[in-house]
LOSEGU-788132 format. One record per residue (C-alpha): residue number from 1; x, y, z; residue in one letter. Coordinates in steps of 0.2 Angstrom, whole numbers, plus 5000, padded with zeros to 4 digits. Layout:
N
<kenu:NUM	east:X	north:Y	up:Z	marlum:A>;
...
//
This chain:
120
<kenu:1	east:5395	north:4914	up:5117	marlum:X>;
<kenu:2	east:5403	north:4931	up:5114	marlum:X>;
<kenu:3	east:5396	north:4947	up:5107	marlum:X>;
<kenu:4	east:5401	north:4944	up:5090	marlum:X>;
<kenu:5	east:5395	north:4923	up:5088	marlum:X>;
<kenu:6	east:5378	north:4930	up:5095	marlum:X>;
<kenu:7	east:5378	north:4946	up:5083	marlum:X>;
<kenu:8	east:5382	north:4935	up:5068	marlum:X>;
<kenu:9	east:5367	north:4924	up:5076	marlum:X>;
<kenu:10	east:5357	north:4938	up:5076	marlum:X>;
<kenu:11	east:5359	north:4945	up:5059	marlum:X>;
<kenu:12	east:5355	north:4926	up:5052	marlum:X>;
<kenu:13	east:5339	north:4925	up:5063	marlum:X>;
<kenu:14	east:5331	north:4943	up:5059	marlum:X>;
<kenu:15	east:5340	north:4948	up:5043	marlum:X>;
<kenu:16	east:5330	north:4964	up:5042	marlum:X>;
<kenu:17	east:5341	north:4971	up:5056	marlum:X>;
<kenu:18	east:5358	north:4970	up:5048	marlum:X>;
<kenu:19	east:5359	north:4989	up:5040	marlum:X>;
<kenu:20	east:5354	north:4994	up:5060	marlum:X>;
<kenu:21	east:5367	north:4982	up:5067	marlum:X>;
<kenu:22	east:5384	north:4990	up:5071	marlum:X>;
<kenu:23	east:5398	north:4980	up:5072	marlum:X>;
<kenu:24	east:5411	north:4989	up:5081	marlum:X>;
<kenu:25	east:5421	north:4983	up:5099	marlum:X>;
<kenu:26	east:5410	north:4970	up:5109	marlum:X>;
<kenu:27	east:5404	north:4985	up:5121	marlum:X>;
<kenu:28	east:5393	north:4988	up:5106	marlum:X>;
<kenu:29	east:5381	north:4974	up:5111	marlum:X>;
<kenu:30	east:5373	north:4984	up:5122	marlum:X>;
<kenu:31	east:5369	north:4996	up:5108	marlum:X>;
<kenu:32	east:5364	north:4982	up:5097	marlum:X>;
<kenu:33	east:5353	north:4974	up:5111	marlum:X>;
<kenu:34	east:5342	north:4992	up:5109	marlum:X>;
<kenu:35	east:5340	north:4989	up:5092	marlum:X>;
<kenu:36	east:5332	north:4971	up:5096	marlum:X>;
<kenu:37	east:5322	north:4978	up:5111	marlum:X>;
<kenu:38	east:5316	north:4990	up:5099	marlum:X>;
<kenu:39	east:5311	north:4980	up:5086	marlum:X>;
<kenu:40	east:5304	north:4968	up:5099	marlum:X>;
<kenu:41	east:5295	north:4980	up:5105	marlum:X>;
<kenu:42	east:5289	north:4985	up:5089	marlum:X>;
<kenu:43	east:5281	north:4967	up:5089	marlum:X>;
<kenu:44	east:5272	north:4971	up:5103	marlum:X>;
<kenu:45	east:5263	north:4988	up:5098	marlum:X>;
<kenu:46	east:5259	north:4978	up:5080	marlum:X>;
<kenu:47	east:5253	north:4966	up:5090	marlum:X>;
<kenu:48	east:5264	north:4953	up:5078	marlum:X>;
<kenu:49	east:5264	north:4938	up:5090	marlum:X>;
<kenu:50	east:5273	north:4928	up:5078	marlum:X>;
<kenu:51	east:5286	north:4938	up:5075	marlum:X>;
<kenu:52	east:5286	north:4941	up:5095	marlum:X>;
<kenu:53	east:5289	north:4923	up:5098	marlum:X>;
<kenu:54	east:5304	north:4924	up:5089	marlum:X>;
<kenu:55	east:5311	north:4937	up:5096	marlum:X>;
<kenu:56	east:5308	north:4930	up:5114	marlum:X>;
<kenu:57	east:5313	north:4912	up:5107	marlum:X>;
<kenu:58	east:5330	north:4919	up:5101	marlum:X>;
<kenu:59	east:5332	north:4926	up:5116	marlum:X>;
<kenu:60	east:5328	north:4912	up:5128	marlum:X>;
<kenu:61	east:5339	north:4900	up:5119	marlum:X>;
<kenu:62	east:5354	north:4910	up:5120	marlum:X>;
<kenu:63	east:5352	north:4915	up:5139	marlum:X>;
<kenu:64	east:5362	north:4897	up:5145	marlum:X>;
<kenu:65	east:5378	north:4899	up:5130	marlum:X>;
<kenu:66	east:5382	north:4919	up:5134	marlum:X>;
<kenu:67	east:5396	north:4926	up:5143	marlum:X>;
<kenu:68	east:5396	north:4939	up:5157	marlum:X>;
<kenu:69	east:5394	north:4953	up:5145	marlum:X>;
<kenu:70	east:5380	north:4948	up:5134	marlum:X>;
<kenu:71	east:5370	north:4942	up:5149	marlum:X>;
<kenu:72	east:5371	north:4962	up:5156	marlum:X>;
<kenu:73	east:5367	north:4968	up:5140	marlum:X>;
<kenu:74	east:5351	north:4957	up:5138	marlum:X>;
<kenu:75	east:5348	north:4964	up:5157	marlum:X>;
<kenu:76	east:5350	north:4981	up:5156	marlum:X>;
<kenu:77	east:5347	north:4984	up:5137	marlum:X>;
<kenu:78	east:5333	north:4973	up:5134	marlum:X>;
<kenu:79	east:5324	north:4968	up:5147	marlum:X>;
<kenu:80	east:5323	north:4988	up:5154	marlum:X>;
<kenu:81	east:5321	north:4994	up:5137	marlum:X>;
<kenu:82	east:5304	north:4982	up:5138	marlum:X>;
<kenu:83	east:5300	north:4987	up:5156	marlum:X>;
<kenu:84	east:5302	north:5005	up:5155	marlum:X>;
<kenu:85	east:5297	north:5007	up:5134	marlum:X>;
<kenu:86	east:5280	north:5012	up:5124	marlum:X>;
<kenu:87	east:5274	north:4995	up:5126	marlum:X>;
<kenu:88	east:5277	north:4996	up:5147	marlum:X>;
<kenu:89	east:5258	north:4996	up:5149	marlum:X>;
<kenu:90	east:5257	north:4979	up:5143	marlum:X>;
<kenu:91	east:5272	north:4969	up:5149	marlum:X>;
<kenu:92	east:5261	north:4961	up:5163	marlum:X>;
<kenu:93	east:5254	north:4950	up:5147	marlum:X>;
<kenu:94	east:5268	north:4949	up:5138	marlum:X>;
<kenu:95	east:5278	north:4943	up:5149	marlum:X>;
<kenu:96	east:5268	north:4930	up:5151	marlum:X>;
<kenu:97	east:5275	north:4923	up:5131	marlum:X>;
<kenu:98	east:5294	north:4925	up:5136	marlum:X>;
<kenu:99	east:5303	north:4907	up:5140	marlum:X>;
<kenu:100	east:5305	north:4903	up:5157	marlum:X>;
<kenu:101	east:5323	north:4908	up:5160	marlum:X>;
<kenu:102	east:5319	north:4926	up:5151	marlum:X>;
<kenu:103	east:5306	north:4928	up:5159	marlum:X>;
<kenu:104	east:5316	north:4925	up:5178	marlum:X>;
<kenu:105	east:5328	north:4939	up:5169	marlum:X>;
<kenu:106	east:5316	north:4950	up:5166	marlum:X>;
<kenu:107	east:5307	north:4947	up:5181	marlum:X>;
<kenu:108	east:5323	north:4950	up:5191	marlum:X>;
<kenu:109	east:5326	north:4965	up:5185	marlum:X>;
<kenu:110	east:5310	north:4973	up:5186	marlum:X>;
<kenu:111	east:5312	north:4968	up:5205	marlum:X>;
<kenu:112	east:5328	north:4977	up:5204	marlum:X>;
<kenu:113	east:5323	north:4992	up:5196	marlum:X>;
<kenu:114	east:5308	north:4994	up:5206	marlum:X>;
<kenu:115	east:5317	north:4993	up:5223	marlum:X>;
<kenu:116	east:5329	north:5005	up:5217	marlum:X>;
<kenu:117	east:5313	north:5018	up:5216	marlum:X>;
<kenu:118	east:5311	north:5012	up:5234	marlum:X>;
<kenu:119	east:5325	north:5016	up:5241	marlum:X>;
<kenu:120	east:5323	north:5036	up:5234	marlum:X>;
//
């Protein structure tokens, strides 16, 4: 799946996030992904466990179908804005509602980031 099939998915799934969408070159993604993180992040802080199921769920059943690209922005747009965002402090628990595979990308990154502060 390229930037644009999962952008057109994403526009069907959370409709209240096509004005914010930009759909420009595919390097755009990782932009877009911010606005997702952000509003899954906003699901968090509200405590909106519904909605944050759906975000997570979109997420987990795209991680299998994306290409290179996609998979490095969920990584490095998504995941770190959740690891390193306002709702940081809570991410031990939330973690805990993210699909499996999400949750090994997350988890892989947090890894990541965290032995990069090691290495300082």
């Amino acid at each position: 799946m390229n930037a644009e099939e999962y952008l057109r998915l994403l526009k069907e799934e959370f409709p209240y996030l096509k004005e914010k969408l930009i759909e420009l070159e595919s390097e755009m993604i990782f932009f877009n992904m911010e606005i997702f993180a952000e509003y899954t992040i906003d699901q968090i802080m509200t405590e909106n466990m519904k909605e944050l199921n759906k975000c997570f769920c979109f997420q987990e059943s795209k991680i299998d179908f994306v290409d290179s690209l996609l998979l490095n922005a969920m990584t490095v747009s998504y995941c770190e804005a959740l690891l390193l965002g306002e709702c940081s402090q809570q991410m031990d628990r939330v973690v805990e509602l993210m699909g499996p595979k999400l949750r090994t990308l997350y988890g892989e990154y947090e890894t990541y980031y965290n032995d990069l502060g090691r290495k300082k």
